[in-house]
C-alpha positions in Angstrom: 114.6 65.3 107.2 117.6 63.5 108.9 119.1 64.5 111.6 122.8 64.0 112.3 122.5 61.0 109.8 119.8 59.4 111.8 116.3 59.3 109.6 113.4 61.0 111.8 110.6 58.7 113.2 108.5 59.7 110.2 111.0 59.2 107.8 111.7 55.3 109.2 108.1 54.9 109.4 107.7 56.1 105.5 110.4 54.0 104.3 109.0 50.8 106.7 105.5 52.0 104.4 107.3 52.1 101.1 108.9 49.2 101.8 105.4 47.2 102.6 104.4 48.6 98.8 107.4 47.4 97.1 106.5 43.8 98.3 103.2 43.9 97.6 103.4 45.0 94.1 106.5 42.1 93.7 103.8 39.8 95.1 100.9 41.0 92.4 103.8 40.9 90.0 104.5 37.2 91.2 100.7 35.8 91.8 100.7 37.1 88.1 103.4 34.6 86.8 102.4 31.8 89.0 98.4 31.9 87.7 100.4 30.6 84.5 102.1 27.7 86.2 100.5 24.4 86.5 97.8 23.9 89.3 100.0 21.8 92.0 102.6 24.8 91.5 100.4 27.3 92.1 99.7 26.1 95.7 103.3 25.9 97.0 104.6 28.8 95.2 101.6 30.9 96.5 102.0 29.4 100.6 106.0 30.2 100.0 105.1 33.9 99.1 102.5 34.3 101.5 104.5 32.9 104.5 107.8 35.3 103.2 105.1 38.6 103.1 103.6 37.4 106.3 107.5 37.6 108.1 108.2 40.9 106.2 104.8 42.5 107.6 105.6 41.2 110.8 109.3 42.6 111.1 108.1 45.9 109.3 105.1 46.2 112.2 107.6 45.1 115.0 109.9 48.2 113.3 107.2 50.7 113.8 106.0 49.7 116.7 109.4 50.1 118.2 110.0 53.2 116.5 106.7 54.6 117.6 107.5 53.7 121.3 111.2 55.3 121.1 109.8 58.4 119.8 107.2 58.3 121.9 109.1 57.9 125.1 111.5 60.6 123.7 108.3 63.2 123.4 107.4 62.2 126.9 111.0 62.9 127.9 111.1 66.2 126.2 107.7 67.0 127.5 108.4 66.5 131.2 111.7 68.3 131.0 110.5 71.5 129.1 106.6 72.1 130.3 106.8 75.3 128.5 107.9 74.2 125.3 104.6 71.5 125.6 102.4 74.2 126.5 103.4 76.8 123.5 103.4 73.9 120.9 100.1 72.7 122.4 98.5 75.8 121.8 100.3 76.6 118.3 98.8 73.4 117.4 95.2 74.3 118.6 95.8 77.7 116.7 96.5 75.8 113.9 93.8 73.0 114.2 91.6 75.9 114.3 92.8 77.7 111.6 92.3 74.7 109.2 89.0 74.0 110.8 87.5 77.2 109.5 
């Protein structure tokens, strides 16, 4: 859910996801018109596409890496400042890892 028009960490990282599937089914969709090509086409069109996905996966993993580490850091933050807070939501979650577990 956003937040103050900021997307949570695991909405970025969902769109960063969605995103990766949107290219690779316009890649399918592409290797799919370029079998039909002639031969000598195939090659260049297919090292083009391939060296364009292999900059989007890179940018999208650089994305959620950084994201990861912001939110991360922003956890650890939280943490330090409210020990409490950790220690209630670390047992909720046991109570609930439990709960599922049965």
């Amino acid at each position: 859910m956003a937040r103050n028009g900021h997307l949570s960490g695991a909405e970025e990282l969902l769109r960063d996801f969605s995103a990766l599937r949107a290219d690779f089914a316009a890649l399918s969709k592409d290797f799919s018109k370029i079998r039909k090509n002639a031969p000598h086409q195939i090659s260049e069109e297919f090292n083009s596409r391939v060296d364009d996905l292999k900059e989007r996966v890179e940018r999208t993993a650089d994305s959620i890496a950084t994201t990861a580490e912001q939110k991360l850091d922003s956890a650890q933050s939280f943490f330090e400042g409210h020990p409490a807070a950790a220690l209630g939501g670390a047992f909720m979650l046991g109570l609930l890892v439990a709960k599922l577990m049965k």
